[in-house]
C-alpha positions as CSV (number, residue, x, y, z in Angstrom):
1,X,-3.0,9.4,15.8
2,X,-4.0,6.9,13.1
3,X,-2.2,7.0,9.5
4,X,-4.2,8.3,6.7
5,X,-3.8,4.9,4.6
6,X,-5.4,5.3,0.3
7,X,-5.8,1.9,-0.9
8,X,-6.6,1.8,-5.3
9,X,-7.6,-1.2,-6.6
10,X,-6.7,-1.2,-10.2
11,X,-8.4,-3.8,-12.4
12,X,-9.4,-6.0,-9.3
13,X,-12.2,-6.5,-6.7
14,X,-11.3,-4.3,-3.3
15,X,-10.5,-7.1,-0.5
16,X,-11.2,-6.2,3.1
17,X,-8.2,-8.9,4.0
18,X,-5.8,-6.9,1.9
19,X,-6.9,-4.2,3.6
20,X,-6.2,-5.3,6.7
21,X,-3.0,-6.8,6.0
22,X,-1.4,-3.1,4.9
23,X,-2.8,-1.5,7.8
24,X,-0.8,-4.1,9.7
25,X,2.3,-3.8,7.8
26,X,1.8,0.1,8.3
27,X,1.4,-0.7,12.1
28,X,4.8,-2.7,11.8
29,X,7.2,0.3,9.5
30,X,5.8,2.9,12.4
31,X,6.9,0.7,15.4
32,X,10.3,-0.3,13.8
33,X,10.8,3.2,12.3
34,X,8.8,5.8,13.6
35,X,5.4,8.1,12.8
36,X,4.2,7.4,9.0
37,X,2.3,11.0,8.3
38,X,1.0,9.6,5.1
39,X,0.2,6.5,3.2
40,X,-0.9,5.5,-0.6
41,X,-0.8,2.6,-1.9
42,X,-1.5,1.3,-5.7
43,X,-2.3,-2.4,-6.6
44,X,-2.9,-3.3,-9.9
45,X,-4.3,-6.5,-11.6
46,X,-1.9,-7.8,-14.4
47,X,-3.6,-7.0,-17.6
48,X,-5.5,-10.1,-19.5
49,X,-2.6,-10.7,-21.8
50,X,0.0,-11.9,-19.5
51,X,-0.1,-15.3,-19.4
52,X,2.0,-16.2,-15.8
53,X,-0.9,-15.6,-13.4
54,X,-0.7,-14.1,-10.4
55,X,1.5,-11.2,-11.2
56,X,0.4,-8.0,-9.4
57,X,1.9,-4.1,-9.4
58,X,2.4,-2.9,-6.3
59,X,3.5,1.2,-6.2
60,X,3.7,2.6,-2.1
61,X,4.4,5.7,-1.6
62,X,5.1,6.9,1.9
63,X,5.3,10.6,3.8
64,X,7.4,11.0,6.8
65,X,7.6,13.8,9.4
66,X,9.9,16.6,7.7
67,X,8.7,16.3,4.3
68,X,10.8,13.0,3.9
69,X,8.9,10.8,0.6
70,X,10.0,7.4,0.0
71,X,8.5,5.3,-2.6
């Protein structure tokens, strides 16, 4: 059974690469830790003000069997 993975792009262009990457890092937590039931995953852009480029916000949030949250 594949994990139900939400991906929001915040103040950025969706990219089918970044996509792919999480779903492989999801791939990787499951082997190493065991079943992921859910999956959401926040990136934001920096807002136009910062000035040290390349600064993203990443929030995941993760459900495991038992009700278990980590995030």
């Amino acid at each position: 059974m594949e994990t139900p993975i939400q991906i929001d792009f915040q103040g950025m262009d969706a990219s089918e690469d970044v996509r792919g990457s999480i779903n492989a890092h999801i791939a990787e937590l499951e082997q190493r830790f065991g079943r992921v039931t859910t999956c959401r995953i926040v990136l934001k852009a920096a807002s136009d003000h910062h000035h040290t480029g390349g600064q993203y916000e990443v929030n995941i949030r993760l459900t495991l069997p038992n009700g278990r949250e980590v995030n």
